[in-house]
C-alpha positions as CSV (number, residue, x, y, z in Angstrom):
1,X,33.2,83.7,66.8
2,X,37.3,82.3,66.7
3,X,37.4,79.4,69.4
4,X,40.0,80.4,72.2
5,X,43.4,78.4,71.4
6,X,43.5,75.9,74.2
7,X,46.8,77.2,75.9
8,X,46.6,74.9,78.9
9,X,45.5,71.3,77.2
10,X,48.7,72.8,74.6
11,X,51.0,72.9,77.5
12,X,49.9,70.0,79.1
13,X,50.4,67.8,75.5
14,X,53.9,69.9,75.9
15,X,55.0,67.4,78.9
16,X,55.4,64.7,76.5
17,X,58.5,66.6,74.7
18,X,59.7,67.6,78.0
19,X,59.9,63.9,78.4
20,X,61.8,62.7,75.4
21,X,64.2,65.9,76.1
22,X,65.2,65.1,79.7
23,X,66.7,61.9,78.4
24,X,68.9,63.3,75.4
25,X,71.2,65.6,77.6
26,X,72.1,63.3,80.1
27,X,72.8,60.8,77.7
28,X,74.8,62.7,74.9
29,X,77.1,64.2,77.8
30,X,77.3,61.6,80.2
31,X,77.6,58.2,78.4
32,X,80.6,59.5,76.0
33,X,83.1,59.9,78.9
34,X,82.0,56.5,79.9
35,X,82.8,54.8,77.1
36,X,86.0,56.7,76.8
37,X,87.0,54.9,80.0
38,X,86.5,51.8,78.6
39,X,89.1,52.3,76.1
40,X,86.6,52.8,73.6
41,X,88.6,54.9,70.4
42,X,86.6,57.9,69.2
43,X,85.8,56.9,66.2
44,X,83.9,54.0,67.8
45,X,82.3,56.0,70.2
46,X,80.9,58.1,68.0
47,X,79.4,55.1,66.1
48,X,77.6,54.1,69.1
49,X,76.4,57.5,69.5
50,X,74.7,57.4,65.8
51,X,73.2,54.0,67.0
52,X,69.8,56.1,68.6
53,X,69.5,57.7,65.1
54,X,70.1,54.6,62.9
55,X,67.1,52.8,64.8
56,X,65.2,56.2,64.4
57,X,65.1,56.1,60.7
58,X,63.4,52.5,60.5
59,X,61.5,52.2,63.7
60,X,59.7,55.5,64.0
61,X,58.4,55.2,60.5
62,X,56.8,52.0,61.5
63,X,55.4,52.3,64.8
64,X,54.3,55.6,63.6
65,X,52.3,54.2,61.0
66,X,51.2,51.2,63.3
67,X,49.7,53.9,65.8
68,X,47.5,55.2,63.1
69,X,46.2,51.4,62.8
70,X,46.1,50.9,66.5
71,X,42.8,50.4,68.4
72,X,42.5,49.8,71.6
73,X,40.7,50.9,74.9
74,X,43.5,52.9,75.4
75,X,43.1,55.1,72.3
76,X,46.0,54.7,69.4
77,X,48.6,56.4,70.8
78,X,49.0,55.7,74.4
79,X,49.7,52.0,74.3
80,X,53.1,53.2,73.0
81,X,53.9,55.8,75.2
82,X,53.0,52.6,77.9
83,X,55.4,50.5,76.3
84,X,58.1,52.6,75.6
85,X,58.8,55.0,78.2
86,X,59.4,52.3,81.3
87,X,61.6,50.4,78.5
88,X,63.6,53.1,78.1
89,X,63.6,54.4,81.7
90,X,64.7,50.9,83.2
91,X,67.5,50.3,80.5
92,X,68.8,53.8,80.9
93,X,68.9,53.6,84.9
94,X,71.3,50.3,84.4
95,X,73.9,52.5,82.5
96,X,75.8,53.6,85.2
97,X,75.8,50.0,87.1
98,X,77.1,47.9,84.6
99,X,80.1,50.3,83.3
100,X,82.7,47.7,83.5
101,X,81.2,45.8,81.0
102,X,81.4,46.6,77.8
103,X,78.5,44.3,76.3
104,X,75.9,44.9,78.9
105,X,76.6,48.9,78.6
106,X,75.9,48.6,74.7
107,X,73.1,46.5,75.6
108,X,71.4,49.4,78.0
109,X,71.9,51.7,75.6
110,X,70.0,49.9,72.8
111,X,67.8,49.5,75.1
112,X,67.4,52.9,75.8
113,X,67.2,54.0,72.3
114,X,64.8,51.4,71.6
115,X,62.4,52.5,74.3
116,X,62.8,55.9,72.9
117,X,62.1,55.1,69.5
118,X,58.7,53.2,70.6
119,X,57.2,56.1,72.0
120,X,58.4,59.4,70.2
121,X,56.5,59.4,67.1
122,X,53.3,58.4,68.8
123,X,53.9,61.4,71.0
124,X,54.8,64.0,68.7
125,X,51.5,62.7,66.7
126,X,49.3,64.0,68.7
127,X,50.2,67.5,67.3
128,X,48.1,66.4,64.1
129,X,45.8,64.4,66.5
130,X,44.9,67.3,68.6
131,X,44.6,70.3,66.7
132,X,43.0,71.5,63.6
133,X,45.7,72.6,60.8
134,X,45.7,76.3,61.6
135,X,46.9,76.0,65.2
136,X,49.2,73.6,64.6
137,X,52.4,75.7,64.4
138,X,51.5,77.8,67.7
139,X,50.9,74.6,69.1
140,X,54.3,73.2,67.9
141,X,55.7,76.3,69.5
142,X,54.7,75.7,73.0
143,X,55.6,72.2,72.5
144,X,59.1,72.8,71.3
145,X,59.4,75.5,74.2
146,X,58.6,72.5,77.0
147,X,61.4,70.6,75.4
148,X,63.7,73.1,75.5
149,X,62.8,73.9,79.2
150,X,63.3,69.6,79.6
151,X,66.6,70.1,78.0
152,X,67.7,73.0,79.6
153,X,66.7,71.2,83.2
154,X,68.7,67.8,82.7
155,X,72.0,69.7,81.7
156,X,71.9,71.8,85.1
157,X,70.2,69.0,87.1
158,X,71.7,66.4,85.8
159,X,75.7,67.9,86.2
160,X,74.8,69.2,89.7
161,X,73.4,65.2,90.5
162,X,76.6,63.9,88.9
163,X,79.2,65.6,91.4
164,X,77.1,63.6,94.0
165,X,77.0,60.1,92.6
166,X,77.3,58.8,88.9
167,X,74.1,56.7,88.8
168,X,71.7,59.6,90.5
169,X,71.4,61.3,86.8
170,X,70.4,59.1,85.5
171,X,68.4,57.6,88.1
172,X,66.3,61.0,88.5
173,X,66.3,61.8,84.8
174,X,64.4,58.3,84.1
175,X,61.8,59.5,87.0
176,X,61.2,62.8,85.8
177,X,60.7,61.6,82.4
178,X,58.1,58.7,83.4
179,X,56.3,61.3,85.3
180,X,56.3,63.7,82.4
181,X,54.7,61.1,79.8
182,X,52.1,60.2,82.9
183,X,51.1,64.1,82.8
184,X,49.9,63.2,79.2
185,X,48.6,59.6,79.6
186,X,46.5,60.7,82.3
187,X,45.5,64.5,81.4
188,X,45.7,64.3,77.4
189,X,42.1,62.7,75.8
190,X,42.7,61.4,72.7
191,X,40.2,61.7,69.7
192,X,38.7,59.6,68.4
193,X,40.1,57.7,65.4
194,X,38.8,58.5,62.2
195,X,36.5,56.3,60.6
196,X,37.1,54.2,57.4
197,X,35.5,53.5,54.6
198,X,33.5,50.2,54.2
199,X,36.4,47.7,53.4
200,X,38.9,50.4,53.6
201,X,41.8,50.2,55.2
202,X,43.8,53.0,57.2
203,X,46.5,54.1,55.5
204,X,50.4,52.8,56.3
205,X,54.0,53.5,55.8
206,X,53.8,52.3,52.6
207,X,50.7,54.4,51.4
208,X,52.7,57.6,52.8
209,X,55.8,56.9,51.1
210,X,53.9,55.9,47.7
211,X,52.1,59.5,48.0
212,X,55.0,61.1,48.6
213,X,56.8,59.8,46.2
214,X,54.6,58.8,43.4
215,X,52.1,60.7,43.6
216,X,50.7,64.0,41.9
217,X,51.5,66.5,44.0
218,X,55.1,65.7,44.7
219,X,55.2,68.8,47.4
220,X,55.8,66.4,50.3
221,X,59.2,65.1,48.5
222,X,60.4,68.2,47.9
223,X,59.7,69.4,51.8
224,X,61.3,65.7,53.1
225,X,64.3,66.8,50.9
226,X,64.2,70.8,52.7
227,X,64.1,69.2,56.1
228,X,67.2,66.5,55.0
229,X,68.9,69.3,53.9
230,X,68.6,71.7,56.3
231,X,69.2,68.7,58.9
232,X,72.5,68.0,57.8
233,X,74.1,71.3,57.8
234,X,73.5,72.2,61.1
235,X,74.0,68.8,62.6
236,X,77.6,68.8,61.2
237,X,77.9,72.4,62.9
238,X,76.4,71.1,66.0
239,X,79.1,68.4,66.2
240,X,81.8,70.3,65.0
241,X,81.8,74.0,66.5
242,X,83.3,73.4,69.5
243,X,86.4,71.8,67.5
244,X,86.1,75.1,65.1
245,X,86.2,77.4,68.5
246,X,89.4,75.6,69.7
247,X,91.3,75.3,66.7
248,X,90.6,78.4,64.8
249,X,88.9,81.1,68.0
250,X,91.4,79.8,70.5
251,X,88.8,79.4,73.1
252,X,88.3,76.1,75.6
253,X,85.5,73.6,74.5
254,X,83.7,74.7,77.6
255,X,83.6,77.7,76.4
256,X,82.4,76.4,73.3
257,X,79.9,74.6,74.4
258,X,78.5,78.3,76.2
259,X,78.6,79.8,73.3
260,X,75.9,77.2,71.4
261,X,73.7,78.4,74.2
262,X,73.0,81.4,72.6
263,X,71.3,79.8,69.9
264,X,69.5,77.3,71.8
265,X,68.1,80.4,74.1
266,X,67.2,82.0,71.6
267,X,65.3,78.8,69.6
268,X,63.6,78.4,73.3
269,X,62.0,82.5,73.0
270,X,61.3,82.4,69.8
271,X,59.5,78.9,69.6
272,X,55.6,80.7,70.6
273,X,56.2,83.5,68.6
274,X,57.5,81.8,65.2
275,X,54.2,80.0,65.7
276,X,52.2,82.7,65.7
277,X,54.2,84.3,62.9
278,X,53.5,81.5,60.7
279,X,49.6,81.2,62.1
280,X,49.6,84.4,60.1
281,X,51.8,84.9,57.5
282,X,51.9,81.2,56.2
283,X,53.9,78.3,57.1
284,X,56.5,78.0,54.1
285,X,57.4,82.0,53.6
286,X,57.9,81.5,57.5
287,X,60.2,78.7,56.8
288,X,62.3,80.4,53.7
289,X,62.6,83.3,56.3
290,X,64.2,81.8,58.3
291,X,66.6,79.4,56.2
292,X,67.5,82.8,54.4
293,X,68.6,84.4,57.8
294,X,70.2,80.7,58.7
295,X,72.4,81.0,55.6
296,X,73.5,84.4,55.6
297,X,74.4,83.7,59.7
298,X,76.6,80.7,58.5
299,X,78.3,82.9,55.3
300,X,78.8,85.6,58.2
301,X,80.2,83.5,61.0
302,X,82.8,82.0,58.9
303,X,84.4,84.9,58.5
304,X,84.1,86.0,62.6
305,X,86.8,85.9,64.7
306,X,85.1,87.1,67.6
307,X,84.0,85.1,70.0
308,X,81.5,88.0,71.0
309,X,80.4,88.8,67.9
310,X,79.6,85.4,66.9
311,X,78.1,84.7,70.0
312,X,75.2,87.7,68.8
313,X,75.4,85.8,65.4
314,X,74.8,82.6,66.8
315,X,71.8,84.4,69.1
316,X,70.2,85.8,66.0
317,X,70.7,82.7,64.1
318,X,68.5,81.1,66.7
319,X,65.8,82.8,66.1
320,X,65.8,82.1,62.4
321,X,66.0,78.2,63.5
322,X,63.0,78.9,65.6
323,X,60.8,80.0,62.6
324,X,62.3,76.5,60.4
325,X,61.8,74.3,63.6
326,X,58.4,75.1,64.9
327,X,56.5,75.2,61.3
328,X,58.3,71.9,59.9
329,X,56.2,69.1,61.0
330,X,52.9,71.1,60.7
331,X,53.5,71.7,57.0
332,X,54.3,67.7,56.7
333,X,50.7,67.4,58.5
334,X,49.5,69.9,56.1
335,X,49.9,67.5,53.3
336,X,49.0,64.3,55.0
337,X,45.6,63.2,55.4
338,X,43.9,63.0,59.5
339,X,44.4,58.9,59.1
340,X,48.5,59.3,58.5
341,X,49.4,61.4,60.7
342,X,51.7,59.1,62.7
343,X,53.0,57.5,59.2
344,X,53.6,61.2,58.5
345,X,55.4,61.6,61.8
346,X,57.7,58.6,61.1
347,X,58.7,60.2,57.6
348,X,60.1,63.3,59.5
349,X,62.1,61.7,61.8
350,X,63.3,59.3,58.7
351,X,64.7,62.1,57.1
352,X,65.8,64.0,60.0
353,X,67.4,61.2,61.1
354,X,68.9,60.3,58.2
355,X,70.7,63.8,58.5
356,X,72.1,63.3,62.0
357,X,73.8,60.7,61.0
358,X,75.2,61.7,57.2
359,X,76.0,65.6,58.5
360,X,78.6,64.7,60.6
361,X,80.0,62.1,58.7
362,X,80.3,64.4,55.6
363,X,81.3,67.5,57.6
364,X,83.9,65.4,59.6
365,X,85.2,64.2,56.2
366,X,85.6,68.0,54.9
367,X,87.1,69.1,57.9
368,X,89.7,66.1,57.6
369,X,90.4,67.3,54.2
370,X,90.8,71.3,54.3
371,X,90.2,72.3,58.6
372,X,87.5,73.0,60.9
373,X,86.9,76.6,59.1
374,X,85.4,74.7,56.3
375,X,82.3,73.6,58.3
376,X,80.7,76.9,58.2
377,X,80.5,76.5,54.3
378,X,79.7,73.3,54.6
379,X,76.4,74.2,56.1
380,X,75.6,76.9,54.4
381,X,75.8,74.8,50.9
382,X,73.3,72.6,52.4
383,X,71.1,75.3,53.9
384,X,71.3,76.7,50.3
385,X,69.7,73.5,48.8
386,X,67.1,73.5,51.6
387,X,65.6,76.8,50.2
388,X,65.7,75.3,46.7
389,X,63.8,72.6,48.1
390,X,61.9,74.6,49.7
391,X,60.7,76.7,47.0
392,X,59.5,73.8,44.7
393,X,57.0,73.0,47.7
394,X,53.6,74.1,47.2
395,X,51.6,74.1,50.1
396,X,48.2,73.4,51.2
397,X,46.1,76.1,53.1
398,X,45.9,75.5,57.0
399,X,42.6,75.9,58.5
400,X,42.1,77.9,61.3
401,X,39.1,77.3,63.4
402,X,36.2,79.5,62.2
């Protein structure tokens, strides 16, 4: 007989997410005007703005692999999620009080993305902690849908809280999050860690990135080099559609903006379901599905000149990005072993943020060169490569509980 999947522990895990999306929101909308007010030129700006995903690329790589090492009454995990969330809370809260001062602004906001960086992989780790490798994309699903809802919260909370006082954003979105990531220190149980080998020692960064690199199966390269790929085209659309929609739709940036709801909607429906999908069909033909229906939206939509239409294009491309989004990190726990999950964890967010930060960059520099409608093949080149990438993986068969 199939064990029931266990919904509620699923959504309870799925406050951690909710968590680390409250903050992101408020501080991608709110903190840019502030530093605009300082004088601060764009292009500087928008450097500080990478700063979160510089720091991501070397510090959730480590502490991810250092909670795999971790033990403690505590378990391995939650000593981070301890540390890191109140760091990132307090530092966040003083944004707003020390905006005349351009060092001690910077310094909360490292502080902030230091906090952050502390606790996320630990926290997404549970995902491999918790469930065996055939529920893991169902479980990613409902995860990834309690983020959205977290990110879909702070931008109406936190622009309603704004008109009342600048601090109280940021104030409340600090709260909410600490009280989200105590839902899962006190209601998640952690597993025990496994057990080594006489004289063995639990596997680190550098054991991850030696078998991903060097070893025989190279599958885990490959799918690192699929999620960089796909990474960086639609970060570069992310940042750059709204300057596309003025410049060549003739529409406001608010109205912009609106219309990249439609494909975050549609990511937030189609998170469960792309789960499921991929629970039985397979995670990579669930994957190539959906970059396929990603790249044929981006070779459509630069030709659109419809703000309507492209707003259904931009709705149905979601729900391809749900079927890449939700089965991407349980395919890189597919190939890791139970004792690297964390290090495993680190190495997605390396390459993922590696991509926030080149996409725009490389996009920006293409748009520079021949105008915002070039961003749209921009991506889709990159999108392209991701399903090269993508084919050359082989993967491993999940386990569903028998």
């Amino acid at each position: 007989m199939t064990p029931r999947f266990p919904w509620g522990r699923t959504f309870l895990l799925g406050f951690g997410f909710f968590g680390i999306s409250i903050l992101w929101p408020l501080f991608n909308s709110l903190i840019p005007p502030m530093l605009e007010d300082l004088g601060l030129s764009a292009l500087v700006t928008g450097f500080i703005l990478t700063w979160d995903n510089i720091i991501n690329m070397f510090v959730q790589p480590w502490i991810g692999s250092l909670s795999d090492r971790t033990r403690s009454r505590f378990g391995r995990r939650k000593p981070f999620l301890m540390l890191g969330a109140p760091l990132a809370a307090i530092f966040f809260i003083l944004v707003p009080f020390v905006l005349e001062n351009f060092v001690l602004i910077a310094l909360a906001i490292l502080g902030t993305n230091v906090g952050m960086a502390i606790f996320r992989s630990p926290t997404i780790a549970y995902l491999g902690d918790l469930f065996l490798p055939g529920e893991r994309s169902k479980a990613n699903g409902v995860i990834n849908l309690m983020g959205g809802l977290g990110g879909a919260v702070a931008l109406f909370g936190g622009g309603a809280l704004y008109k009342l006082g600048v601090p109280l954003p940021f104030i409340v979105g600090a709260g909410v999050m600490l009280v989200a990531i105590l839902v899962v220190l006190l209601a998640v149980r952690e597993p025990a860690a496994p057990a080594a080998m006489s004289g063995e020692l639990s596997p680190g960064l550098r054991d991850a990135i030696r078998q991903v690199t060097t070893g025989p199966d190279v599958s885990g390269l490959y799918l690192l080099a699929a999620i960089f790929a796909w990474f960086v085209g639609w970060n570069a659309m992310e940042a750059f559609f709204t300057i596309y929609a003025r410049s060549v739709l003739g529409v406001s940036v608010g109205t912009g903006t609106q219309m990249l709801t439609a494909f975050a909607a549609a990511l937030i429906v189609f998170a469960i379901p792309s789960g499921l999908i991929a629970t039985r069909v397979g995670r990579k033909p669930t994957i190539v599905t959906g970059l396929i229906g990603m790249l044929l939206g981006l070779v459509a939509g630069a030709f659109v000149r419809s703000p309507t239409t492209l707003l259904i294009v931009l709705a149905v491309m979601g729900g391809f990005w749900a079927l890449v989004n939700i089965n991407s990190l349980p395919m890189i726990y597919d190939l890791s072993g139970q004792k690297s999950i964390g290090a495993y964890t680190g190495l997605y967010y390396f390459a993922s943020s590696a991509a926030a930060i080149t996409g725009p960059i490389l996009g920006g520099q293409l748009i520079d060169l021949t105008g915002p409608a070039s961003i749209w093949f921009f991506s889709a080149i990159f999108m392209a490569g991701s399903i090269a990438c993508m084919l050359l993986v082989k993967p491993k068969v999940a386990v569903t509980p028998a």
